[in-house]
C-alpha positions in Angstrom: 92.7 121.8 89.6 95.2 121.0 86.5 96.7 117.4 86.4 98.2 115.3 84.1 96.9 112.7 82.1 97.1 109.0 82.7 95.6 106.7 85.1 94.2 107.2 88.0 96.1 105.1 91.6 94.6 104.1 94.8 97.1 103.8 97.4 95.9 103.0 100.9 97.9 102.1 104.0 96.4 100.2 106.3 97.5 100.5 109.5 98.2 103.2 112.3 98.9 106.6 111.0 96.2 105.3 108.0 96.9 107.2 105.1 95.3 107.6 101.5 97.1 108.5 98.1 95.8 109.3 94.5 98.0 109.2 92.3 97.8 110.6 88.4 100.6 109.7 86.2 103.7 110.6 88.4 101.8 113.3 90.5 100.4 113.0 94.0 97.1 114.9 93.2 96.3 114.3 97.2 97.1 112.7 99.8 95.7 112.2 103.6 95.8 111.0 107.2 92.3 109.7 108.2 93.6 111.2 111.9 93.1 114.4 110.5 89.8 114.0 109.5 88.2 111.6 111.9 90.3 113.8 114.8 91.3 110.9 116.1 95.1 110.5 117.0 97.0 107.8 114.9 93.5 106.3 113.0 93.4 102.9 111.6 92.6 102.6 108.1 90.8 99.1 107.3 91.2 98.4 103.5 87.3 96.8 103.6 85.8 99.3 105.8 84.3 102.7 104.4 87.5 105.8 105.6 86.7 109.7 105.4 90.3 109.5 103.9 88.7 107.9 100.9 86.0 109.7 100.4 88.1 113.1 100.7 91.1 112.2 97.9 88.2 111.1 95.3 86.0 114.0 95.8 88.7 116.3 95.5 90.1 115.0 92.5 86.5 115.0 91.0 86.6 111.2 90.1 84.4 108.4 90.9 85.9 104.8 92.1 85.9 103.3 88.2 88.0 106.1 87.1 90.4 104.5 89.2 93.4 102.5 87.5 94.3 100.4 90.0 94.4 100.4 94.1 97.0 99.0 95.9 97.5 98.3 99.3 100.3 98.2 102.0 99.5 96.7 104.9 101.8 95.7 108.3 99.4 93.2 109.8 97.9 90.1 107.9 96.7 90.7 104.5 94.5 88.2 104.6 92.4 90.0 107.9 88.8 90.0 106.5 88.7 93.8 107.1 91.6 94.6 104.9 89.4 92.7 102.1 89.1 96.1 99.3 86.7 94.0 97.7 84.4 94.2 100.4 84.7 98.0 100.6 80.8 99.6 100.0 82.8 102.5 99.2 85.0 102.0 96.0 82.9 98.6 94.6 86.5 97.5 93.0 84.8 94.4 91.8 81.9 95.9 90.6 83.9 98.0 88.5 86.6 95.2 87.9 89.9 97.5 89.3 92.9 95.8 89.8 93.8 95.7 93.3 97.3 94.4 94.1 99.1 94.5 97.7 102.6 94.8 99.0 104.5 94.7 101.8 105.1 96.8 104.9 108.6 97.8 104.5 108.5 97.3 100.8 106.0 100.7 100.2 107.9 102.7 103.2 111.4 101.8 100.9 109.5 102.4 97.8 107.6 105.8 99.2 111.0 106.9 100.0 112.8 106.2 96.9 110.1 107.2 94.4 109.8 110.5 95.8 113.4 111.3 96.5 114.7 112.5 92.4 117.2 109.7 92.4 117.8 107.3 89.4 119.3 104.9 91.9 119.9 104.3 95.8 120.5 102.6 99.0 117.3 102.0 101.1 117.1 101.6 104.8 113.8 101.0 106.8 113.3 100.9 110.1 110.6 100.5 112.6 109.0 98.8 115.3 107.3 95.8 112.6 106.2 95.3 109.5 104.2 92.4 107.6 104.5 88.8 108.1 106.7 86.3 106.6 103.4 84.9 104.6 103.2 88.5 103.1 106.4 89.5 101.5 107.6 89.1 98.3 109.5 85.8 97.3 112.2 87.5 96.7 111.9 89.6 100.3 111.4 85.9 102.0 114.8 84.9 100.1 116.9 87.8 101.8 115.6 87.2 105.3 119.1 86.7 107.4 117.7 84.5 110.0 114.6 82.8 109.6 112.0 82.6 113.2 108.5 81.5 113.5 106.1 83.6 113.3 108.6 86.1 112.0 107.5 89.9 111.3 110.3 92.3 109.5 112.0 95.3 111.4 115.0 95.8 109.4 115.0 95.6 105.6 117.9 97.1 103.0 117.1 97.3 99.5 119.0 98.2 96.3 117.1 100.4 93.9 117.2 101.3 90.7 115.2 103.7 87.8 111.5 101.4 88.7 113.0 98.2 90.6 113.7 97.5 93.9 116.0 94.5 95.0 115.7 93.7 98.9 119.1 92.5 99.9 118.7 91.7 103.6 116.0 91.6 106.0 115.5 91.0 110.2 112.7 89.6 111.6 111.1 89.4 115.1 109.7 86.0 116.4 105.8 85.9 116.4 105.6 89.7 115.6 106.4 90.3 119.2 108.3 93.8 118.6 106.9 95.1 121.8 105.6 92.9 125.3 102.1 93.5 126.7 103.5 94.5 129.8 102.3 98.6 130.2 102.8 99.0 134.3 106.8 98.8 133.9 108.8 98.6 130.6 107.6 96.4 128.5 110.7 93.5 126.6 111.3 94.9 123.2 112.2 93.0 119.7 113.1 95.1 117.6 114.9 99.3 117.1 111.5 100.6 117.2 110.2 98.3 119.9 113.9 99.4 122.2 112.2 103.1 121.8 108.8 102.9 122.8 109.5 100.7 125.2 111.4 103.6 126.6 108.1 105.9 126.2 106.3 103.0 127.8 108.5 103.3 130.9 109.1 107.0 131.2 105.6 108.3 129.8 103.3 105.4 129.9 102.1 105.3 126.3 104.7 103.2 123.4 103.6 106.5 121.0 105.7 109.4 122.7 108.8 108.4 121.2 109.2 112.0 120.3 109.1 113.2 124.4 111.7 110.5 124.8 113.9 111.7 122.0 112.8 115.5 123.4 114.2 114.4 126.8 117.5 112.4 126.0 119.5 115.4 125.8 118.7 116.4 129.5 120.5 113.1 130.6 123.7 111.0 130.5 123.5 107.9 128.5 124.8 105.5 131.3 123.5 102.4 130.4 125.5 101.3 128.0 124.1 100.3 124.1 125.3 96.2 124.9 122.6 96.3 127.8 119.5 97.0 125.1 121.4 94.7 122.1 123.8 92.7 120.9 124.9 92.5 117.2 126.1 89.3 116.5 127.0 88.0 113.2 125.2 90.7 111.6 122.1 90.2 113.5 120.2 92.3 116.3 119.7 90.8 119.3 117.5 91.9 122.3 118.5 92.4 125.6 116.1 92.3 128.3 118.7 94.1 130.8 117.1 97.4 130.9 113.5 96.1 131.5 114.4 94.2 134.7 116.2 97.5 135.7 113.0 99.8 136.1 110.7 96.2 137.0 110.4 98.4 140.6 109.5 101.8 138.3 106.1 101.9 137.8 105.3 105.9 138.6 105.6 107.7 135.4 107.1 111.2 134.7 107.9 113.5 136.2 108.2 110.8 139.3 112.0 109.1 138.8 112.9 112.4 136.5 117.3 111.6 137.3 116.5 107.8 136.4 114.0 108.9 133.7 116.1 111.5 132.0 119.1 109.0 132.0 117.0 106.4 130.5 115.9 108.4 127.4 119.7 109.5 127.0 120.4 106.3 127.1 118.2 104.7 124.3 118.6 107.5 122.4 122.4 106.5 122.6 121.8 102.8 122.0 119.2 104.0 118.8 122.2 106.2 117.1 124.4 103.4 117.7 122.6 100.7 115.6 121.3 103.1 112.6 125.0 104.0 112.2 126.0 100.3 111.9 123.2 99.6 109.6 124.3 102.7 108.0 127.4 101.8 106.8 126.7 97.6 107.1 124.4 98.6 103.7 127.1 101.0 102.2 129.1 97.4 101.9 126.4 96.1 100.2 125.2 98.6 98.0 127.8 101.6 98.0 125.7 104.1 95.6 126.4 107.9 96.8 122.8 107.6 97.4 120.3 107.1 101.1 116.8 107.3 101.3 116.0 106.4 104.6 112.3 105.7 105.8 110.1 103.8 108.7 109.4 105.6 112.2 112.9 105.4 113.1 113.7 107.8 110.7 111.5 110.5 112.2 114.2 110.6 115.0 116.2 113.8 113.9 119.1 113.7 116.4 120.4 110.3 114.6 119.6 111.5 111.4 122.1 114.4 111.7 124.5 112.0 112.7 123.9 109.7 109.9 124.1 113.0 107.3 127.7 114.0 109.0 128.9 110.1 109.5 128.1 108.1 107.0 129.6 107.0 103.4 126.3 108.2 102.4 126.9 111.5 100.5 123.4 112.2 99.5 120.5 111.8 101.8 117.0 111.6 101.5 114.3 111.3 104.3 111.0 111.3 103.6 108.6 113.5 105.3 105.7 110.9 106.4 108.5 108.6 107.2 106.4 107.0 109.7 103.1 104.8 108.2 100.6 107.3 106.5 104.0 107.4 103.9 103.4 104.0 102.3 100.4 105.1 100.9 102.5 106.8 98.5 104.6 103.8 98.1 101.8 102.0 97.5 100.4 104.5 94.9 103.7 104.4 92.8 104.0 100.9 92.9 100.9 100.5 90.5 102.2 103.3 88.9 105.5 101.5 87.8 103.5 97.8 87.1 101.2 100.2 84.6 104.2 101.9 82.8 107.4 100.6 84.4 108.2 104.1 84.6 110.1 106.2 87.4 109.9 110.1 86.3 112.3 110.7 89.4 109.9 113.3 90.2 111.1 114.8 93.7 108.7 115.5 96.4 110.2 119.5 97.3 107.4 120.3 100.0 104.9 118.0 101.8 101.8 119.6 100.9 99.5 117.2 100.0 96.2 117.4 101.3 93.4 119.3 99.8 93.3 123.2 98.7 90.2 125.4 100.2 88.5 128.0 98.6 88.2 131.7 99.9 84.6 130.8 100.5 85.3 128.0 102.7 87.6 130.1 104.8 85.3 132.8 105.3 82.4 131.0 105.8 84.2 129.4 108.6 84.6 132.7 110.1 81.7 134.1 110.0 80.0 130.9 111.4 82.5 132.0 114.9 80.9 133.9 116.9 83.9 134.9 118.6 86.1 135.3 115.4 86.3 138.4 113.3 88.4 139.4 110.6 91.1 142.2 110.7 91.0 144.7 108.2 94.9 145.2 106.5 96.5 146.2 103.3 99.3 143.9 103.8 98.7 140.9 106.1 101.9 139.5 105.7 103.4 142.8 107.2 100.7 142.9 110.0 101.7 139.7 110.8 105.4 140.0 111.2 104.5 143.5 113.4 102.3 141.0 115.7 104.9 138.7 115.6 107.6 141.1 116.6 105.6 142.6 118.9 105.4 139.1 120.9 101.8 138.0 119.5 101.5 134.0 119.3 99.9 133.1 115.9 98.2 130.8 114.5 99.4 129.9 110.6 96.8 128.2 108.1 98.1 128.1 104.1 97.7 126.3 101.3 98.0 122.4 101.2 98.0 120.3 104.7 101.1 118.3 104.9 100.5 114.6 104.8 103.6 113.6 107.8 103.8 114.5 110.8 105.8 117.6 111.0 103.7 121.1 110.5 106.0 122.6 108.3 104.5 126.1 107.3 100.9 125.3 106.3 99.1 124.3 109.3 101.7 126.0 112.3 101.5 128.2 115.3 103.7 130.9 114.9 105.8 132.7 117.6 109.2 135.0 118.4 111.7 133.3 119.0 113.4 136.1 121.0 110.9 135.9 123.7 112.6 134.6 126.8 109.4 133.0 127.9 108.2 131.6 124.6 108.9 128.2 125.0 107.2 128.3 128.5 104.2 130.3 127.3 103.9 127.4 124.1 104.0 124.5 126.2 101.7 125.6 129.2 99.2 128.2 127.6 99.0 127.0 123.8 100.0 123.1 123.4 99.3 122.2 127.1 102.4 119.6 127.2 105.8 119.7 128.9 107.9 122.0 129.9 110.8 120.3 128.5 109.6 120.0 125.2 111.6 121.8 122.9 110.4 124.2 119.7 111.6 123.9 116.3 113.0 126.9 114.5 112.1 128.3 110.9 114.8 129.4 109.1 115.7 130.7 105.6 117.7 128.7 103.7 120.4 131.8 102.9 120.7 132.8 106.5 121.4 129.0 107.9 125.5 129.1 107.8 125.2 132.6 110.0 123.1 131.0 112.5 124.0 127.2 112.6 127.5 125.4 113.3 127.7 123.8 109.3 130.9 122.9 107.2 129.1 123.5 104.0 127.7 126.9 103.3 124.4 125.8 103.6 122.3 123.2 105.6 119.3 122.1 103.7 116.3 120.8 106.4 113.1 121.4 104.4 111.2 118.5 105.8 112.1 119.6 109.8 114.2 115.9 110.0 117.7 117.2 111.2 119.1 118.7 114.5 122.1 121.0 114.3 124.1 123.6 116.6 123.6 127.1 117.2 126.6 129.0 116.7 127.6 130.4 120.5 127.4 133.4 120.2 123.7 133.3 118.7 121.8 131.3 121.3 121.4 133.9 123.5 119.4 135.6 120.5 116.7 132.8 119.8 116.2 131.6 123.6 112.8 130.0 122.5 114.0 127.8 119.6 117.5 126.4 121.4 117.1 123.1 123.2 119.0 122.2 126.4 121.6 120.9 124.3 122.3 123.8 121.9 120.6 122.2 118.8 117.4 122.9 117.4 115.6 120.8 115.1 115.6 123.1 111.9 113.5 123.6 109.2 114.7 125.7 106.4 113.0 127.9 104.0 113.0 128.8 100.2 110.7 131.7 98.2 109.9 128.6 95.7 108.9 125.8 98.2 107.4 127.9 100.6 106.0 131.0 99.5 104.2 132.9 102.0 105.8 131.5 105.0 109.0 132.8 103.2 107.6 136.2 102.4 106.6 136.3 106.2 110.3 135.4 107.3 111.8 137.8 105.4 109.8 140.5 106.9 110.3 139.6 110.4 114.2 139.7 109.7 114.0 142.8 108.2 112.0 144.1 111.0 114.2 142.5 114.2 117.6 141.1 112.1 116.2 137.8 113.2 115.6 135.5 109.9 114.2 132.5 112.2 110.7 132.0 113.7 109.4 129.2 116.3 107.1 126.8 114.1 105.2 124.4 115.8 102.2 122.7 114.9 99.0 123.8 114.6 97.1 121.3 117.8 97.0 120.8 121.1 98.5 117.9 123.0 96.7 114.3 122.3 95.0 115.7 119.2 95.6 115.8 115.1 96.8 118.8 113.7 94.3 120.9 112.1 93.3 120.7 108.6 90.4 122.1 107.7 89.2 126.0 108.5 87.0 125.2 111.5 89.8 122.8 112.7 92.0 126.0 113.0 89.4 128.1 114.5 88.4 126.3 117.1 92.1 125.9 118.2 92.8 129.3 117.9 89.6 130.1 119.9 90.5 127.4 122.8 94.2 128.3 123.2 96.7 131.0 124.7 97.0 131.8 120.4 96.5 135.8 119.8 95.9 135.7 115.9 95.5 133.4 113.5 96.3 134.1 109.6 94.0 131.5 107.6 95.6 132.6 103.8 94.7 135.9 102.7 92.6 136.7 106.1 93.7 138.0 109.7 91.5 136.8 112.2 91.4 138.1 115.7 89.5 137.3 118.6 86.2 138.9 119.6 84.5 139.3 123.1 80.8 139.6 122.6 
């Protein structure tokens, strides 16, 4: 492993979706969920508390804890919880080794993560989520642009102005006592905030406040008729939170797919109400910082149907969304803030491809194999033909390459791999591979030169490398890809180029020449209610206890075995 020189940064965040980032000079040398690792779903990291995300960034990077420059941490709840204490951490002995530890705020490292990674010189930020740190733990000069001050307030709106290595927070919304979301789980739960009005949503439809991708999966299916006034108002700049909606479902408490007309009306609905206020926030910040430039992140921004709308509306005319919009990305934030108070430095180095997690070694991989009993390697010239031949041929396969990626999108290096011609595919995905519902849509894998034949576009080309846009098939194309077109005649897009992608793009290319279809379904590389995959036996074991035919783990073809 080649890096640069300069120091060495810790950056942890501490919270849901807990993430770790080293950091050398300007270049993420690794970064990781600990979900991935511990295989549990959305893992806490506890800055004090020993995390297999810790132990995996150092140990890759072949450094001890006092090679480290400085760590710095972001965390959402209160910094001064014992277990967020670094100090007290058996595993990194920052005073023992006298590191500089330094913490920021919530929103501050998603604004920052966004921003330092996006190759601008200057921009608008925008970050939005459920909630972020308490009043007690932002900056003074966060506390100074709060619009309305509340007790007990939490953030869950914040707009920044930034520029070269300095960000300037220009207006931020709170929620009273951090209540972004009610306890109430047997009917829809009152809501505080843009990310709160969502989950709430998947509270009431799905019975957990984390499937806010089923609800945005499901909008399309239904009319938006409850109207956006009914979940807010906006009043002299401000959110506020209706509690209309709740009381309509307070006789609702059978989940999906009991109440489906009522259900599928409801995630229209907030989907409706969610486009709504990120377009006004939208364009409210373009008053106050009108630079040609957006990087948007927070878990809101993982919602791809009103980022498309925000690409085509807004002033905006350069946007940028991270990839781990959601929390494991302010571990990067975090990271390049020490990086900036070291050297007041911002490279504008632009993250091109999430792919940050750890390489392994042709050894690992086939070790892993040969300790499956029911695995067995396929002997080929050319995998990456074989492949597309299995592909074309209808085979389901599963996709392991390179780097893991670090959000929560699979986006070509930890993927299952299908047709998208296949009538049945999407069917066959959700009940026999990802065991989840049948309305859940499939994203499609494109390349980049092919996207203005297949997608309704003004420019020539749609970029999508990071999965975070929705667009139209072209009419007379749907019938072509039945697998990867949702109810609505979108798909949520991912597009492809030989330097950011490499084999996925090789394999592409193959299939098109092979059908005239340059698109595959990509989805990723899990089942329902677990992480995705990212080491070898991860992948194996999926592959093994799936509906999946073949799985390609990089140079290797593996195929199933009956012994």
């Amino acid at each position: 492993m080649t890096v640069k020189s300069g120091p060495w940064i810790l950056g942890i965040s501490a919270s849901h979706n807990g993430a770790v980032c080293l950091l050398r000079d300007d270049e993420i040398v690794v970064a990781i969920q600990e979900e991935r690792l511990t295989r549990r779903k959305r893992d806490y990291i506890y800055c004090g508390q020993p995390a297999l995300a810790l132990d995996y960034c150092l140990s890759y990077a072949g450094i001890r804890p006092q090679d480290l420059s400085m760590i710095v941490r972001c965390i959402p709840n209160p910094a001064k919880d014992p277990r967020q204490d670094v100090l007290l951490n058996p595993m990194l002995e920052a005073a023992r080794h006298n590191i500089p530890v330094l913490t920021i705020p919530h929103h501050y490292g998603h604004a920052l993560s966004a921003f330092a990674t996006s190759g601008f010189s200057e921009a608008a930020l925008l970050v939005i989520d459920g909630a972020g740190s308490p009043f007690e733990d932002l900056f003074e000069n966060e506390q100074s642009a709060i619009k309305q001050h509340v007790n007990g307030g939490y953030e869950t709106i914040s707009l920044y102005a930034a520029s070269e290595s300095s960000i300037t927070p220009l207006e931020k919304q709170m929620v009273e006592h951090g209540d972004w979301l009610g306890p109430d789980r047997l009917t829809m739960p009152e809501f505080g905030s843009l990310g709160g009005m969502y989950s709430a949503a998947a509270v009431q439809i799905f019975g957990d406040l984390n499937d806010a991708g089923k609800v945005m999966g499901l909008a399309p299916y239904g009319k938006p008729e409850i109207p956006a006034p009914e979940f807010f108002d906006v009043v002299d700049g401000l959110f506020v939170f209706r509690d209309h909606v709740p009381r309509r479902f307070a006789d609702a408490v059978e989940r999906w797919p009991m109440h489906a007309d009522r259900y599928k009306s409801l995630a229209g609905s907030v989907q409706a109400a969610l486009e709504e206020a990120v377009l006004y926030l939208v364009e409210h910040l373009y008053k106050l910082c009108p630079s040609r430039n957006l990087c948007y992140s927070g878990g809101v921004a993982l919602n791809s149907v009103a980022n498309e709308r925000i690409i085509n509306e807004s002033s905006f005319e350069r946007i940028y969304i991270m990839p781990p919009a959601e929390d494991s990305g302010p571990s990067i934030g975090a990271a390049y803030y020490g990086l900036w108070q070291l050297t007041g430095r911002n490279n504008l180095r632009k993250l091109v491809h999430d792919a940050c997690g750890r390489e392994y070694s042709p050894a690992e991989i086939t070790g892993a194999i040969e300790k499956m009993q029911n695995a067995d390697i396929v002997d080929t010239e050319n995998f990456i033909a074989e492949t597309a031949e299995l592909l074309s041929q209808g085979k389901i396969i599963g996709w392991f390459q390179g780097r893991s990626e670090l959000g929560p999108r699979a986006l070509g290096q930890r993927s299952i791999l299908c047709d998208p011609r296949r009538p049945d595919a999407k069917e066959f995905l959700n009940s026999r591979v990802k065991h989840r519902e049948a309305f859940r849509p499939f994203a499609p894998v494109i390349l980049l030169e092919e996207v203005g034949n297949w997608f309704e576009c003004a420019a020539p080309e749609i970029e999508s490398p990071f999965m975070l846009r929705v667009c139209h098939f072209k009419e007379d194309k749907k019938e072509s890809v039945p697998a990867v077109v949702h109810v609505d005649g979108t798909g949520r897009l991912q597009t492809l180029t030989r330097e950011a992608n490499g084999r996925l793009y090789e394999l592409v290319c193959k299939f098109h020449e092979k059908t005239g279809v340059p698109i595959l379904v990509n989805t990723s590389f899990n089942v329902m209610g677990e992480p995705i995959v990212e080491t070898p036996e991860d992948a194996l074991r999926c592959f093994l206890s799936t509906g999946i035919d073949y799985c390609v783990m990089q140079d290797w073809l593996v195929r199933k075995v009956a012994h």
